[in-house]
C-alpha positions in Angstrom: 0.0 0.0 0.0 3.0 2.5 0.7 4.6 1.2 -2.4 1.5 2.5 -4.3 1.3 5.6 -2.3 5.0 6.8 -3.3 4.4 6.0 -6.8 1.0 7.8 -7.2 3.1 11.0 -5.5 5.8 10.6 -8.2 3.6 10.2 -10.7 1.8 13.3 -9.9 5.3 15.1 -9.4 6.1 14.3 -12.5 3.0 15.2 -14.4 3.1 18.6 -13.1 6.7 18.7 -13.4 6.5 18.4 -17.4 3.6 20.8 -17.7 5.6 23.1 -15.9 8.5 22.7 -18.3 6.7 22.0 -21.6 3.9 24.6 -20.9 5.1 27.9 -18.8 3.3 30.5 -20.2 0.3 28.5 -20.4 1.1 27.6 -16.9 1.0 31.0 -15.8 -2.3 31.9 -18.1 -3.9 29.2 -15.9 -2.6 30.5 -12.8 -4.5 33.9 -13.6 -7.5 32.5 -14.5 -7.7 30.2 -11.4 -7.4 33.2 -9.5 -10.7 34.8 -10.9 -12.2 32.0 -10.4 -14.9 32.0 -7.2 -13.8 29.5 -4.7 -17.1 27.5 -4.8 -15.7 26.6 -8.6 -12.8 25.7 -7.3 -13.7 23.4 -4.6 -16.4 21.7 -6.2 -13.3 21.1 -9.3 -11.3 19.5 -7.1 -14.4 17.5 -5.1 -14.8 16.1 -8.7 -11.3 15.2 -9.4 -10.9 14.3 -6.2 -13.8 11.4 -6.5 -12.8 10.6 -10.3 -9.2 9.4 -8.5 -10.4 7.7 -6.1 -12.8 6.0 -8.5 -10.1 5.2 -10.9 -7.7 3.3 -8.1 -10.5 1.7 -7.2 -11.2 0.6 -10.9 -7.7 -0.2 -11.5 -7.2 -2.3 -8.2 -10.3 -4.3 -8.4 
């Protein structure tokens, strides 16, 4: 379970990682927009994404 813990954080490290070196301006586009987005938006985004993950390690495990 640790094992899979680890490599789901340096998989998402190293996502973020090569849109950060790939895409920098658009990185920073997104930033700005994130930022006029209202915070309901923002936590009901990552509520979603949140459940799609834990939905997809659940598919992928089962």
């Amino acid at each position: 379970m640790v094992d899979m813990l680890l490599l789901a954080g340096a998989l998402v490290l190293f996502f973020e990682g090569i849109l950060y070196a790939l895409f920098p301006d658009g990185m920073k586009r997104m930033m700005i927009s994130v930022l006029g987005m209202p915070s309901s938006s923002l936590r009901i985004s990552g509520l979603v994404a949140a459940i799609a993950g834990v939905f997809f390690v659940w598919l992928l495990k089962g």
